[in-house]
C-alpha positions as CSV (number, residue, x, y, z in Angstrom):
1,X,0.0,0.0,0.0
2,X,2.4,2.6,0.8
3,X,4.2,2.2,-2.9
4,X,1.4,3.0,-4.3
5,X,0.4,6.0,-1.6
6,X,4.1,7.2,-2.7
7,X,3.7,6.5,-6.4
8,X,0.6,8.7,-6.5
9,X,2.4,11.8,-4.6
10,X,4.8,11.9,-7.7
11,X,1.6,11.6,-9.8
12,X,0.1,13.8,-8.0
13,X,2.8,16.9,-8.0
14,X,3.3,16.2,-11.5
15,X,-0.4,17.0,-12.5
16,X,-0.1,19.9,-9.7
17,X,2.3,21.4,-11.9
18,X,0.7,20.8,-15.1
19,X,-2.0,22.7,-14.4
20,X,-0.3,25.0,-12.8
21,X,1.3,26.1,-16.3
22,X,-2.4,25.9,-17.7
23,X,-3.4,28.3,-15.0
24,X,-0.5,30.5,-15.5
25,X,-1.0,30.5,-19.4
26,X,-4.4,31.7,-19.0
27,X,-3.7,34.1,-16.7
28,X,-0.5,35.2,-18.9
29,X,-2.8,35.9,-21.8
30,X,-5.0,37.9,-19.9
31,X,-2.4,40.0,-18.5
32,X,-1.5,40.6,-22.2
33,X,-5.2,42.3,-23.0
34,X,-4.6,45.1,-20.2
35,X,-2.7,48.1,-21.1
36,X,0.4,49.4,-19.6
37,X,-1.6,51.6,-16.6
38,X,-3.6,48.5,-15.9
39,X,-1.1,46.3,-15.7
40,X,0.8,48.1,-13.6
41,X,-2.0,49.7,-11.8
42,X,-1.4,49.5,-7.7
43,X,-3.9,47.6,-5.5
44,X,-3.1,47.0,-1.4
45,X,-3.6,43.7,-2.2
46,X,-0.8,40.6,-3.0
47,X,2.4,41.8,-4.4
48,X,1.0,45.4,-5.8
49,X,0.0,45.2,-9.7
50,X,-0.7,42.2,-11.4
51,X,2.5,42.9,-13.6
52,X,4.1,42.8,-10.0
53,X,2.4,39.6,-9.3
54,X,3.3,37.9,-12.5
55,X,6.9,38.5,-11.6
56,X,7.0,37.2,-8.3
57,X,5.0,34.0,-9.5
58,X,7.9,33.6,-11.9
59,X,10.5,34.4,-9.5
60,X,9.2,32.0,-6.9
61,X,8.7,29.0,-9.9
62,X,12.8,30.4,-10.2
63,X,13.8,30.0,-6.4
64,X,12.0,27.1,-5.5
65,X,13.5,24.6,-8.5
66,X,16.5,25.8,-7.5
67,X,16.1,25.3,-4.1
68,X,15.1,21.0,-4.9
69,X,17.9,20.5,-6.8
70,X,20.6,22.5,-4.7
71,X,21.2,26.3,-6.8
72,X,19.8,27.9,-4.6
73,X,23.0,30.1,-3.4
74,X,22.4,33.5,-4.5
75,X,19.8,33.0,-5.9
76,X,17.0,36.0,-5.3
77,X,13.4,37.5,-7.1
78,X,13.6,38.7,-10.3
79,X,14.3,42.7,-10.5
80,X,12.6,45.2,-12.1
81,X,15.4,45.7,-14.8
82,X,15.9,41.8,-15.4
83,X,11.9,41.7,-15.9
84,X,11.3,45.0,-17.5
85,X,7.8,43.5,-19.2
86,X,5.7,40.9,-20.0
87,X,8.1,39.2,-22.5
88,X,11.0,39.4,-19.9
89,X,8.9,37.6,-17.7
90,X,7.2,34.5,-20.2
91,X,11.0,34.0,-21.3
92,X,12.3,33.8,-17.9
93,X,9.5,31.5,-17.5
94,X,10.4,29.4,-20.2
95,X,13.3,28.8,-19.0
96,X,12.4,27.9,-15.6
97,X,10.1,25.5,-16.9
98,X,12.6,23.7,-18.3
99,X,14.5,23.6,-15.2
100,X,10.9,21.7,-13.5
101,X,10.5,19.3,-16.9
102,X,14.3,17.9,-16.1
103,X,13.5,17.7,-12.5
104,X,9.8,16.7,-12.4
105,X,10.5,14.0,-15.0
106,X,13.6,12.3,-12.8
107,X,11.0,12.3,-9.6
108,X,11.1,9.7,-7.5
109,X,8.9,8.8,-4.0
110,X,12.6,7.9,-2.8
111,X,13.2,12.1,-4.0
112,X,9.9,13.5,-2.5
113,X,11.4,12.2,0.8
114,X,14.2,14.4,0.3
115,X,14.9,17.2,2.9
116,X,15.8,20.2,1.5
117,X,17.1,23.8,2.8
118,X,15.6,27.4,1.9
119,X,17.0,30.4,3.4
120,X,14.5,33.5,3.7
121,X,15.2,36.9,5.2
122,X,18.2,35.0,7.1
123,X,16.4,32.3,8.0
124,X,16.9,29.0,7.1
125,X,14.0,26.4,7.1
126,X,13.6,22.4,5.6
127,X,11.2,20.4,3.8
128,X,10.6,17.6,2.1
129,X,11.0,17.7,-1.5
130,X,7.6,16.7,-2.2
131,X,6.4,20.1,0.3
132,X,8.5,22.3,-2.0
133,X,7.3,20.8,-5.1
134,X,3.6,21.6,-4.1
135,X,4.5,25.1,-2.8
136,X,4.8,26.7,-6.1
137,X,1.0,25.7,-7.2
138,X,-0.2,26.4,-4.0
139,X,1.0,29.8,-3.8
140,X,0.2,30.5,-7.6
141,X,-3.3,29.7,-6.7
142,X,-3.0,32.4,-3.9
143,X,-1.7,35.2,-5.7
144,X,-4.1,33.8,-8.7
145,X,-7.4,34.3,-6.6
146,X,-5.5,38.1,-5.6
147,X,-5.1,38.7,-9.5
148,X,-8.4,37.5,-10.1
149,X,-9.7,40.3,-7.5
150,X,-7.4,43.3,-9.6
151,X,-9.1,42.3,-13.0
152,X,-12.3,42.4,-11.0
153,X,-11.7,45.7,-9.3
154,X,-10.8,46.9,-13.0
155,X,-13.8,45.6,-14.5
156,X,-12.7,42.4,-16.6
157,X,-12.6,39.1,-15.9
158,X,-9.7,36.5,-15.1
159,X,-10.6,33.2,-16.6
160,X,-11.8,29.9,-14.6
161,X,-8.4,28.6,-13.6
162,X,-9.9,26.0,-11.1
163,X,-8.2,23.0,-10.5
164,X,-11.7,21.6,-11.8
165,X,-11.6,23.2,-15.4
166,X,-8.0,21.6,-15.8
167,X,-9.0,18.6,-14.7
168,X,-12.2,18.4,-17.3
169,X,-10.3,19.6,-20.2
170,X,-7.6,17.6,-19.5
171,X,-8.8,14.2,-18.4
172,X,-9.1,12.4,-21.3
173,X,-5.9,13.8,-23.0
174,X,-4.3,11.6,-25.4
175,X,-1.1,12.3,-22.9
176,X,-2.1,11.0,-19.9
């Protein structure tokens, strides 16, 4: 039983992250349709700005890969000038991604079990792998739902990027 109990963790942070690109390609493309005042627009709510938002999502998909496969020295948020706009940030996005494909793909229960080290504001705290793995969706659904409250106060709408709506358009993929 607990083989299976592990084998489904891996399954399960793999589809976590899976639609956690989905949700962040939606919510990428709607970033897109504001203009630069609404982007940038300030709200006492999250990070600031959505455009402020979107960069910390990225930075944090950044940090924590890093963090699970030990790169973390030095490593910080994205700045303003290494993130200038939209295009900075899908790119460094990319890139990151490719960083989770590598690791995501070599995951193991034995990995999940993993302790790893993240140093915050001088602080250093552990976790398991398989914690840090899911702390990038979870927060992304956070600052998501905080998003989704800035297009709201700005009278648009942030598409359903529910773990449910994934889950029905992706069910039956040909991939799973």
């Amino acid at each position: 039983m607990q083989h299976t109990i592990e084998s489904q963790s891996v399954s399960t942070i793999r589809d976590a992250h899976q639609w956690l690109r989905w949700m962040t390609n939606r919510t990428l493309t709607a970033a897109r349709t504001l203009d630069h005042a609404e982007l940038h627009r300030a709200f006492p709510i999250g990070i600031g700005s959505v455009f402020e938002t979107m960069v910390h999502l990225c930075g944090a998909e950044f940090i924590w890969v890093r963090v699970i496969t030990n790169r973390a020295d030095g490593v910080t948020m994205p700045t303003a000038a290494q993130c200038p706009d939209l295009d900075a940030v899908e790119r460094l996005w990319k890139a990151t991604r490719l960083e989770w494909d590598a690791f995501l793909h070599a995951l193991t229960p034995q990995e999940c079990e993993r302790i790893v080290q993240r140093t915050r504001d001088g602080r250093t705290y552990s976790q398991r792998v398989s914690d840090a793995c899911m702390q990038v969706p979870t927060h992304a659904l956070y600052h998501n739902a905080q998003i989704s409250f800035m297009f709201r106060s700005m009278g648009k709408t942030l598409p359903d990027s529910s773990w449910i709506a994934w889950a029905r358009e992706h069910c039956c993929s040909p991939m799973r």
